[in-house]
C-alpha positions as CSV (number, residue, x, y, z in Angstrom):
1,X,0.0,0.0,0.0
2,X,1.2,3.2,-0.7
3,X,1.0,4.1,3.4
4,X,3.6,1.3,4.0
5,X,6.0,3.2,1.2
6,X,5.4,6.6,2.9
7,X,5.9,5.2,6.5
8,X,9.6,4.3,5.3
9,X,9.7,8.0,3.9
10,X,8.7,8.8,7.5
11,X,11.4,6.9,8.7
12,X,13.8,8.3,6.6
13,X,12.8,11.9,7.9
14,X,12.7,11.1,11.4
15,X,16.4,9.9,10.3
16,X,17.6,13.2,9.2
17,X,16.3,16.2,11.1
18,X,13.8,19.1,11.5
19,X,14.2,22.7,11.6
20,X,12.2,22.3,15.2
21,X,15.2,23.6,17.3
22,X,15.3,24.7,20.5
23,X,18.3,27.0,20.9
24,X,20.3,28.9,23.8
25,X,21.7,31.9,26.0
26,X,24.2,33.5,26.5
27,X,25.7,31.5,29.2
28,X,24.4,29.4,31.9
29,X,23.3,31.1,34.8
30,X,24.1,30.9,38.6
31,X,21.4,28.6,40.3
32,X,18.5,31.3,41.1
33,X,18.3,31.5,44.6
34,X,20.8,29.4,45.5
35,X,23.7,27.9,45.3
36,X,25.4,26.0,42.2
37,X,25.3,22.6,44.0
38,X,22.0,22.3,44.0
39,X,19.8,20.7,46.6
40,X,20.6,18.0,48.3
41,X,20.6,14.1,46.1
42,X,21.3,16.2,42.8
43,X,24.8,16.7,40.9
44,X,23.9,18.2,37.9
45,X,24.7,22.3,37.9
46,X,22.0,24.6,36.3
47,X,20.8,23.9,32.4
48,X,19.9,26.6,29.9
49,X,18.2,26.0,27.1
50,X,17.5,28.6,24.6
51,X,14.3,29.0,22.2
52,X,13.2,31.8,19.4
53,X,9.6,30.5,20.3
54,X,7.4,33.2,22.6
55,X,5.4,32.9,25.4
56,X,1.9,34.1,24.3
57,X,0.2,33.7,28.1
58,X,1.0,31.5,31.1
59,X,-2.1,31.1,32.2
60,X,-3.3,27.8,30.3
61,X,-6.8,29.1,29.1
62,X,-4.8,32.0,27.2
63,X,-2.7,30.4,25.2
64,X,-2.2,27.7,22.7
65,X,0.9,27.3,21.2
66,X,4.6,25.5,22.3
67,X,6.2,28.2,23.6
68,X,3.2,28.3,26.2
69,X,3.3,25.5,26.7
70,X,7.0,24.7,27.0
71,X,6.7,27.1,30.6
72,X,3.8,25.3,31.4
73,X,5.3,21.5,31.5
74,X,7.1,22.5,34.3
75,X,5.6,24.5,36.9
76,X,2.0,23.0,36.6
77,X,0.8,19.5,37.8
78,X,-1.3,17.5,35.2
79,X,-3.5,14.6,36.7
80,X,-2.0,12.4,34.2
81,X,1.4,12.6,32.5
82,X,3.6,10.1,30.5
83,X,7.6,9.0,31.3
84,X,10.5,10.0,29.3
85,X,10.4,8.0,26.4
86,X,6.6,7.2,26.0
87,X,3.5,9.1,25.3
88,X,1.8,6.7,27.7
89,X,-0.9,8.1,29.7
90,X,-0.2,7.0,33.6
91,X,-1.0,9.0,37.0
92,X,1.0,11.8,37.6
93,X,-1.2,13.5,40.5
94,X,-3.8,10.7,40.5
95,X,-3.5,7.9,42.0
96,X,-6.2,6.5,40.0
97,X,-8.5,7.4,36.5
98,X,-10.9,5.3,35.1
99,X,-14.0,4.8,33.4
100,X,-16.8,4.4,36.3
101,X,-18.9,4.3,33.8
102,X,-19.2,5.1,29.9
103,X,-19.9,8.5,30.5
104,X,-18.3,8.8,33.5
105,X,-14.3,9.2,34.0
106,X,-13.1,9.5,37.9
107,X,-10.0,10.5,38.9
108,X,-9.1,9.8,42.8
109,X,-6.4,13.1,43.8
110,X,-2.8,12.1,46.1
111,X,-3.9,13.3,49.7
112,X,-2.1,16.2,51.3
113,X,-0.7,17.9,47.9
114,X,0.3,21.2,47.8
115,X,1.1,24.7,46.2
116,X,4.1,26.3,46.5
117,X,2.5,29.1,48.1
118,X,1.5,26.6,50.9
119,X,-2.3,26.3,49.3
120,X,-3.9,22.9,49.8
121,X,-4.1,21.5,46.1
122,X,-7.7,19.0,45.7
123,X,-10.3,18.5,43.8
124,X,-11.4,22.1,43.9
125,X,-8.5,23.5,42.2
126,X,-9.0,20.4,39.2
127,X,-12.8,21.5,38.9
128,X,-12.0,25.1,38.7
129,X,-9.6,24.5,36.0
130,X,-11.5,22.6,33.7
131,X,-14.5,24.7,34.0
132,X,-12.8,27.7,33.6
133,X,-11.3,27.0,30.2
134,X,-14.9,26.2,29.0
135,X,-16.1,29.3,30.5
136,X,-13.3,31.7,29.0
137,X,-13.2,30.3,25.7
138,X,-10.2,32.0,24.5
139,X,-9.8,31.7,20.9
140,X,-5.8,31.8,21.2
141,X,-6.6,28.7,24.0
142,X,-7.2,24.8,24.1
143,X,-10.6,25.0,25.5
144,X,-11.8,23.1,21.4
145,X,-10.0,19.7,23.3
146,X,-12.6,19.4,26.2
147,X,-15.3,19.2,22.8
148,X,-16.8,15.9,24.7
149,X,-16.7,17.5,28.0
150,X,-20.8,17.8,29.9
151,X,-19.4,19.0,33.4
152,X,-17.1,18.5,36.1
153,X,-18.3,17.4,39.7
154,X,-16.1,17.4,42.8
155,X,-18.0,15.3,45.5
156,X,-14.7,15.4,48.1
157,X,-11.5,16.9,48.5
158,X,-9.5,13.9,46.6
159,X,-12.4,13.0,43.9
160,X,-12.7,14.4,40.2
161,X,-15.8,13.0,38.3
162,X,-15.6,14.0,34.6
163,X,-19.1,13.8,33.0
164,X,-18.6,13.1,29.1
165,X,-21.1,13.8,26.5
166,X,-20.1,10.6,24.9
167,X,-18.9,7.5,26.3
168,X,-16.1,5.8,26.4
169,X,-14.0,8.7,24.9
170,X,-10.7,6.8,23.7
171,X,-8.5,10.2,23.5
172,X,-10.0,12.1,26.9
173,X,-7.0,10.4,29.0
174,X,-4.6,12.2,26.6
175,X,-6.4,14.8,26.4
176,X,-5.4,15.2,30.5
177,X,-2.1,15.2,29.4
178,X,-2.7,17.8,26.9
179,X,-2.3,22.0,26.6
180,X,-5.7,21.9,28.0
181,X,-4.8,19.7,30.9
182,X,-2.7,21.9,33.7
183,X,-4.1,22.5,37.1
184,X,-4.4,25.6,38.3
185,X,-5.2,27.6,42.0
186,X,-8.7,28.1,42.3
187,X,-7.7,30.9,45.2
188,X,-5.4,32.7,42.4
189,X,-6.5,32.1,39.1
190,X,-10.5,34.3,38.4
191,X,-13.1,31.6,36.7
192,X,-14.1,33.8,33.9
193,X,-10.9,36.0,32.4
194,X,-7.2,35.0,31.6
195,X,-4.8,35.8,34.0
196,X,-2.0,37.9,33.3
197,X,1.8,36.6,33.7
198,X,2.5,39.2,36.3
199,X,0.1,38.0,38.8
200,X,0.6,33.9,38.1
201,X,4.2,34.7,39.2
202,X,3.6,36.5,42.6
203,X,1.0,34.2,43.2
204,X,3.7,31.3,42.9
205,X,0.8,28.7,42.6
206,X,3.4,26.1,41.0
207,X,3.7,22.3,41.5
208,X,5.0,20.7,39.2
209,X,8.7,19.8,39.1
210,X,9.9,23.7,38.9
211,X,8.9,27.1,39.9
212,X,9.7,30.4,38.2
213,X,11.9,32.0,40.4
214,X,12.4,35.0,38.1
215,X,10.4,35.8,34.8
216,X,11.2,37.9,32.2
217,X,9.0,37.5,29.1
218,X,10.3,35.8,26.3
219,X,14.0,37.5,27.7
220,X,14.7,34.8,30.1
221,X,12.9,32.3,32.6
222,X,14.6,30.8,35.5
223,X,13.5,27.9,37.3
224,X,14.2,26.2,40.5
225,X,12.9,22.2,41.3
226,X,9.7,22.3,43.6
227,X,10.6,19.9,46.5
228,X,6.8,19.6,47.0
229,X,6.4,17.9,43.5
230,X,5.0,14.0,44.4
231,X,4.4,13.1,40.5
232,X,5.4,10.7,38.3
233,X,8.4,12.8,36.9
234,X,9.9,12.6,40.3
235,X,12.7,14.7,41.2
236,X,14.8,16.9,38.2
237,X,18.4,15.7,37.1
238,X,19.1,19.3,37.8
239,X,18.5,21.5,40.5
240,X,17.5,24.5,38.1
241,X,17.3,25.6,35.0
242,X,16.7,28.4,32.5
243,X,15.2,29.2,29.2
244,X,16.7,31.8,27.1
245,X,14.8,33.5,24.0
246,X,16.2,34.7,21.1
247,X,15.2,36.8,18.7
248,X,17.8,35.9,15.8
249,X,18.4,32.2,15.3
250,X,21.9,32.9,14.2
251,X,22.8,33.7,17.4
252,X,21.1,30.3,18.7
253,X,23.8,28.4,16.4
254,X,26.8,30.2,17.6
255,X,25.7,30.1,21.5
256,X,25.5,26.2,21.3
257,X,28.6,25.7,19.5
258,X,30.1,27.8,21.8
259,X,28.9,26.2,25.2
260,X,27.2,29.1,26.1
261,X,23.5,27.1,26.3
262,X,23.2,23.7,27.1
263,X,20.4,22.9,24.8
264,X,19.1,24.2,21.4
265,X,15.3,23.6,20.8
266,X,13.6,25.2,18.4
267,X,14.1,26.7,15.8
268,X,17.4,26.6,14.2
269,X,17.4,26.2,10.0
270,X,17.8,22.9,8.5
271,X,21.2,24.2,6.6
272,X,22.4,25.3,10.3
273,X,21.6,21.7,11.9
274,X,23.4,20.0,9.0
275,X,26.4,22.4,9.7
276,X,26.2,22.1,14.0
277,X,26.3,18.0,13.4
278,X,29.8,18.2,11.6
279,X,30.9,20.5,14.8
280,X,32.5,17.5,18.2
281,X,31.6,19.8,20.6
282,X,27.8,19.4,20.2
283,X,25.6,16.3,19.9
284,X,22.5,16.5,17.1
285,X,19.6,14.4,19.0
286,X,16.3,13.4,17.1
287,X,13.2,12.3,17.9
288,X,9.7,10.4,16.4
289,X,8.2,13.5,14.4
290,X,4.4,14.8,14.1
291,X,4.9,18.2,13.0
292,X,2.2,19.6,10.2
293,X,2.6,22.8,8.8
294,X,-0.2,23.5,6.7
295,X,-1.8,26.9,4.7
296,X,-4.7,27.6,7.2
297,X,-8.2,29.4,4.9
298,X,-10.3,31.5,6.9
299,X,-14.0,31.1,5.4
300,X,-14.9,34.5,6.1
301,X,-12.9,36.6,4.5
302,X,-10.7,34.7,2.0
303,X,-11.7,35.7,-2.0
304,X,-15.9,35.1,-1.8
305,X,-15.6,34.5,1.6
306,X,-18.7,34.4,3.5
307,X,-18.3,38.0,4.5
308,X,-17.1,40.2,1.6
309,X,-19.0,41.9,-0.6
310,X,-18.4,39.0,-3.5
311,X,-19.2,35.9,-1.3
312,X,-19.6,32.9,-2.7
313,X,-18.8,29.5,-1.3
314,X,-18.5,27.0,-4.8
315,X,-16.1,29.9,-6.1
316,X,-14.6,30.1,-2.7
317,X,-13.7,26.4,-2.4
318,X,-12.6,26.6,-6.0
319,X,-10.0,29.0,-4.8
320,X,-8.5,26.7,-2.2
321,X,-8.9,23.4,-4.9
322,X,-7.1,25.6,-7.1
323,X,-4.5,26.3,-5.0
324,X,-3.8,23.3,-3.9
325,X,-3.7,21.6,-7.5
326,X,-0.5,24.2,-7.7
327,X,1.7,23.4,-4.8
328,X,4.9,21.6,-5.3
329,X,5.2,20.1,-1.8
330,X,8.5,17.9,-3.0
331,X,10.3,21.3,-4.3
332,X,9.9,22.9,-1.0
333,X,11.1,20.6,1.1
334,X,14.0,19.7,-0.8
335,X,15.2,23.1,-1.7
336,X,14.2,25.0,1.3
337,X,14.5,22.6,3.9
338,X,17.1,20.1,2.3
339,X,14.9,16.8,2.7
340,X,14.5,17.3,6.5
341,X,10.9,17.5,5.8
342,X,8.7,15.3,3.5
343,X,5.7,16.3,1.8
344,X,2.4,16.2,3.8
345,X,-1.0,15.2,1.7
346,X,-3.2,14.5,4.3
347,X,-4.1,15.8,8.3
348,X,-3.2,13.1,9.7
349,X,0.7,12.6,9.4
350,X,2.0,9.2,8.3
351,X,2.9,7.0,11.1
352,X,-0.5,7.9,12.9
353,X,-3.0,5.5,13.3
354,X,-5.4,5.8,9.9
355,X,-3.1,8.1,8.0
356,X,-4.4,8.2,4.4
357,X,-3.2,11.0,1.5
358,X,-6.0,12.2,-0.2
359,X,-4.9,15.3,-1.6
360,X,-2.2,13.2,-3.3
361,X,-5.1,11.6,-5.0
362,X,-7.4,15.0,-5.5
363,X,-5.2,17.4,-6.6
364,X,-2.2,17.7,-8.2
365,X,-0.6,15.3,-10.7
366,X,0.9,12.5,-8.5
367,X,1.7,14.7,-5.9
368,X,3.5,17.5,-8.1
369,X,1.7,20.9,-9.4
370,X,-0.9,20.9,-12.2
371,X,-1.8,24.2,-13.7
372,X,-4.4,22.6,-16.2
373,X,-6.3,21.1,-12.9
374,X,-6.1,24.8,-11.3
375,X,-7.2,26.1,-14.4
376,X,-9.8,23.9,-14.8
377,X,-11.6,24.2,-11.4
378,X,-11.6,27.5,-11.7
379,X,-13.0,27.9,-14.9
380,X,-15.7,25.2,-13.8
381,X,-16.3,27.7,-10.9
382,X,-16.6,30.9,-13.0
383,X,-13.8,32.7,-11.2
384,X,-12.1,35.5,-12.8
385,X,-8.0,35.5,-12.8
386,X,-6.0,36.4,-11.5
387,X,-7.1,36.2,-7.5
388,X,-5.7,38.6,-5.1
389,X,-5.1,36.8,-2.3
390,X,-3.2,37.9,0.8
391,X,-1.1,35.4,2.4
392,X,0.6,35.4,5.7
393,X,3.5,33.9,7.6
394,X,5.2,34.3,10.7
395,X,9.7,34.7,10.5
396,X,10.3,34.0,14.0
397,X,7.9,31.0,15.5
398,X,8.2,28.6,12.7
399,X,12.1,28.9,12.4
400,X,14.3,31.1,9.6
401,X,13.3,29.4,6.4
402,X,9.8,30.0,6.7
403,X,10.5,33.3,4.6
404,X,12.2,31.0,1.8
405,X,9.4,28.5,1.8
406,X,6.4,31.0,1.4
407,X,8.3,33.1,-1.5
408,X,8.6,29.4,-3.5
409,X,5.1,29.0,-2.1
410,X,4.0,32.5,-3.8
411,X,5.8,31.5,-6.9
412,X,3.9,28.8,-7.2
413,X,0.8,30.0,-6.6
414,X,1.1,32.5,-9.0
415,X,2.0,30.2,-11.7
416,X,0.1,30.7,-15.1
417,X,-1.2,33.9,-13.7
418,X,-4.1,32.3,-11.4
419,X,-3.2,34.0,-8.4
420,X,-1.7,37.2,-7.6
421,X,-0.4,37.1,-3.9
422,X,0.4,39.7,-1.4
423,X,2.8,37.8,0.9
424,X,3.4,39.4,4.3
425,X,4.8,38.4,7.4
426,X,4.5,39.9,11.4
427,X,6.7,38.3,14.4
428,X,4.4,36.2,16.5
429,X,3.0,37.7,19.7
430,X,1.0,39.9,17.0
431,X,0.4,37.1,14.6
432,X,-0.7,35.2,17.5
433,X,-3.8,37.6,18.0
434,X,-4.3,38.6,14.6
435,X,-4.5,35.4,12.5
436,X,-8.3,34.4,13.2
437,X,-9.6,37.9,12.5
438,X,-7.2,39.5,10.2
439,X,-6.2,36.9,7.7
440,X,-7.7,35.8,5.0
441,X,-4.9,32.5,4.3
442,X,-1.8,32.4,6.7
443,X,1.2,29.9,8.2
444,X,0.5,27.3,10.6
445,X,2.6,24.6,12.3
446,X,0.7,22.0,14.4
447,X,3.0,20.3,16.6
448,X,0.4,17.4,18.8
449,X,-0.9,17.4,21.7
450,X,-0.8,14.0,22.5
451,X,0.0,11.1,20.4
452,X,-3.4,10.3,18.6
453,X,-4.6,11.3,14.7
454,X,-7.8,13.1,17.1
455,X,-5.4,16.0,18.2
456,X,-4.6,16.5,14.1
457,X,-8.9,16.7,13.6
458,X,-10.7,17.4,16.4
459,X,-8.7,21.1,17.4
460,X,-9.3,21.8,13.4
461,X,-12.5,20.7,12.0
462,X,-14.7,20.0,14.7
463,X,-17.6,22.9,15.5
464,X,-15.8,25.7,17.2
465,X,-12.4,24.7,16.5
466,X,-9.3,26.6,17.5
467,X,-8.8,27.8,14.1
468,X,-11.7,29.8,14.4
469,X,-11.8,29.8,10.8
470,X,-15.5,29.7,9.7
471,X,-15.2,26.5,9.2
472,X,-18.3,23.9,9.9
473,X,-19.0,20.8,8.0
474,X,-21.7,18.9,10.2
475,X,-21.3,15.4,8.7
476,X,-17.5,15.9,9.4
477,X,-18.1,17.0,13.0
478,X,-20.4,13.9,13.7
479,X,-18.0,11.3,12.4
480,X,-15.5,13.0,14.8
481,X,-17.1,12.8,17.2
482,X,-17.9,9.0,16.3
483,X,-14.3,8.0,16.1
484,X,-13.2,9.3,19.3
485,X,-15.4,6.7,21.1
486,X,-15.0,3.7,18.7
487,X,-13.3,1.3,20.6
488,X,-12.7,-1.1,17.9
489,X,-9.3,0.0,16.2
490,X,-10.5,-1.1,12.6
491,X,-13.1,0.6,12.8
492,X,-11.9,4.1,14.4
493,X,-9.4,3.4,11.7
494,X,-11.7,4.1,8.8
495,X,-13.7,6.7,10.5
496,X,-10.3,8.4,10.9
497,X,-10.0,7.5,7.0
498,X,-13.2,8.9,6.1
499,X,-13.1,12.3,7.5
500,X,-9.7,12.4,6.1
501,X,-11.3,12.1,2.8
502,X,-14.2,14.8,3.3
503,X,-11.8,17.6,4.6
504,X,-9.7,17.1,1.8
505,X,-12.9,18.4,-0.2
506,X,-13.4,20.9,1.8
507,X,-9.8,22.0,2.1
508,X,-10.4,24.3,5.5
509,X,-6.5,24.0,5.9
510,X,-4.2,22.7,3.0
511,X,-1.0,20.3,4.1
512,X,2.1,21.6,2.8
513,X,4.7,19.2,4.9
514,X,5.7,17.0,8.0
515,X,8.7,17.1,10.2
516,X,10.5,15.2,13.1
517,X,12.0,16.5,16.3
518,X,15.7,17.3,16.5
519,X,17.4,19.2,19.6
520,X,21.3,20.4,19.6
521,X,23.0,19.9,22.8
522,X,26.5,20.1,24.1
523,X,28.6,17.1,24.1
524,X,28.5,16.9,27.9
525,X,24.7,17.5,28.2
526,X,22.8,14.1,29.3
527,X,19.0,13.3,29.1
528,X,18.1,15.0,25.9
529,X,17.3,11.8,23.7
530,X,14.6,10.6,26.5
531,X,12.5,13.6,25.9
532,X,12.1,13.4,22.3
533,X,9.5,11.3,22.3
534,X,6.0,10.8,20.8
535,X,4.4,12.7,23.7
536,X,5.9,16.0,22.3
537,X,6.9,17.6,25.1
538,X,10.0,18.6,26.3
539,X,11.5,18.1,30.2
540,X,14.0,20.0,31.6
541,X,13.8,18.1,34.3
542,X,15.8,15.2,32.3
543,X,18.8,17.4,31.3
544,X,21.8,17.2,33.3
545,X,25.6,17.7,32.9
């Protein structure tokens, strides 16, 4: 089957490496309030890693997107978590979760946990959380995961009851895992506004291996291991730690081939990690990949979008066929990211359960560009060449060679004269905010949630997704909904198949290419290769040297 040959392709990726770098500072830093020795039972002095990813919000209904979330992994506690090394989901403060019934999921709390500001930590503070993202809604937050979520009930201090709307949800245990899944302080955090970073700070409601013990937004974050953590991460390697931002990823190279960071973590350029893994003094490390980075259509305002002056859906749709009939996925990935990537025609990447390519099949010629399909749909369509379509990108999130991949992506959209495109870009703490109101086709990278094909349909296509893109296709929502409580594989599989199939119609986003995980670290640096795992997040608390 032509899966099986694309797995090996997969393979082969995962093999090379991704422009997903995280990179460092300008030197490690003294242990924040203390000394460089660390507290008693560790050896490891302090770790810096460095990052030109931003922190959009800490509070975890504000914000949905890895630098976020990067923070987040280490001062908050998660009912359930997964090990180093798996994607797994297993009790991190629970001591128990199951299925009491098919709609019901109950998770039984560890007794006598607590905030680093000395506040009990129970049932209370879970409830609040989870209500509160519904209630908020943020359209920059994760609230789309909690989709199956009825209520949440609290009937003592060490007892979570999670009322689904449909049973036997197969992804909700991820889903605790997930963006959406971080406890907060009931006493600190308000149930019906984000809170801002300021305030989360003094408030020091932390517990999960770290807190902040100084925070400078998107400058520098120090951290310092929370002895009151009692989950299943256990104690850090180190006793603290650092993240460093960066605003130029140039200087990310140099600072990790200098020894001046410890670890390099998004996003360095693929021509910069083929260089650093010629250089002794630093280790390349990769990891199983599930990056997507797609060409995200907002229904609204795109040409005959639902609300311009012009609107009309078959023309609209014929735009987004057409432009998809044009892309030349192959050309991009080998000349702007030198094969570190591989060509994406589907939402769900290979490897995943049910992965299927579609849009190799729809559009196209074999997977390469075909202007006589373009032509044609549009023609069919009665649209009028060229289009004026604006098209958006972000330099600094998505790494250094997204401004090479969206000019070849331009020039190939306007091939034959079909399309005549504005390309702009705006750094990401704007774009952040802007891209579900302001433009009308723009950059995304998904990087999962948890390990299931769900997190690559559910946060897109279901009603009220996080794209907040107009889209709504009911049929697709209801077999969505359907496969996330199948719980016999074949069939989730070709539910997971079939949806697959229908959003490629609908082309709400358009798959441009799939990566793997690859971090730079100094030679001396231990702990790196256990983190770069399928559950896509990374732990400082494994990084020693």
């Amino acid at each position: 089957m032509a899966r099986k040959k694309n797995g090996m392709r997969l393979a082969a990726a995962v093999i090379g490496i991704s422009a997903l770098v995280l990179t460092g500072c300008t030197g490690p830093a003294a242990t924040p309030g203390g000394s460089e020795g660390g507290d008693e039972g560790t050896t490891s002095a302090p770790i810096t890693l460095g990052t030109t990813d931003k922190v959009t919000s800490l509070d975890p209904a504000g914000s949905y997107d890895n630098g976020s979330f990067m923070v987040m992994n280490q001062i908050y506690p998660f009912l359930l978590n997964s090990k180093p090394g798996s994607a797994e989901p297993e009790n991190d403060m629970a001591v128990s979760a199951e299925f009491t019934t098919p709609t019901d999921y109950t998770v039984k709390l560890k007794p006598g946990l607590k905030w680093a500001n000395g506040s009990d930590l129970d049932s209370k503070d879970v409830k609040a959380s989870f209500d509160r993202q519904v209630k908020i809604a943020d359209p920059n937050g994760p609230s789309s995961l909690l989709g199956n979520l009825a209520s949440v009930e609290a009937p003592d201090a060490t007892t979570v009851v999670f009322k689904l709307k449909s049973g036997n949800d197969q992804t909700f245990p991820q889903v605790l895992t997930s963006p959406v899944g971080p406890i907060v302080d009931d006493e600190l955090f308000p149930a019906d506004k984000v809170l801002d970073d300021d305030a989360i700070i003094k408030g020091k409601a932390f517990a999960g291996q770290y807190t902040i013990e100084s925070y400078a937004k998107n400058s520098l974050v120090s951290f310092k291991a929370f002895d009151g953590y009692q989950g299943l991460l256990g104690k850090p390697a180190n006793s603290a730690a650092n993240i460093k931002y960066y605003a130029d990823s140039n200087n990310l190279k140099l600072d990790v081939q200098q020894g001046n960071i410890d670890v390099a973590w998004r996003s360095l350029s693929s021509t910069d990690v083929e260089d650093l893994s010629k250089d002794s003094k630093v280790t390349v490390h990769k990891g199983a990949g599930g990056e997507l980075r797609y060409i995200v259509f907002n229904f609204d305002i795109m040409p005959f979008g639902a609300k311009t002056s012009d609107a009309d859906a078959k023309k609209s749709q014929a735009v987004r066929q057409a432009a998809a009939n044009l892309l030349d996925r192959q050309a991009i990935a080998t000349q702007v990211y030198k094969d570190t990537y591989i060509p994406a025609y589907s939402y769900v990447p290979q490897g995943f359960t049910g992965a299927i390519e579609p849009l190799k099949d729809m559009y196209g010629q074999d997977g390469g560009p075909s202007l006589d399909k373009a032509k044609a749909v549009l023609e069919a369509a009665g649209v009028s060449t060229p289009i004026n379509l604006k098209l958006q990108y972000n330099p600094d999130h998505y790494g250094p060679s997204s401004g090479d991949e969206y000019a070849m992506v331009k020039n190939q959209l306007e091939e034959g004269g079909l399309f005549k495109v504005d390309l702009q870009s705006t750094e990401w703490v704007t774009y952040q905010k802007s891209r579900v109101t302001d433009y009308p086709a723009y950059q995304l990278g998904w990087f999962p949630d948890y390990s299931d094909a769900d997190n690559f349909l559910s946060p897109f296509f279901a009603k009220d997704n996080f794209l907040g893109n107009g889209y709504d296709n009911a049929e697709v929502g209801k077999l969505i909904n359907e496969q996330r409580v199948e719980t016999d594989r074949a069939k989730r599989t070709a539910l997971i198949e079939e949806i697959q199939t229908k959003v490629a119609g609908d082309l709400s986003t358009l798959p441009l290419l799939q990566g793997a995980q690859v971090a730079v670290a100094g030679a001396d640096v231990k702990g790196v290769e256990s983190t770069l795992d399928a559950s896509f997040k990374f732990r400082l608390g494994v990084v020693s040297k």
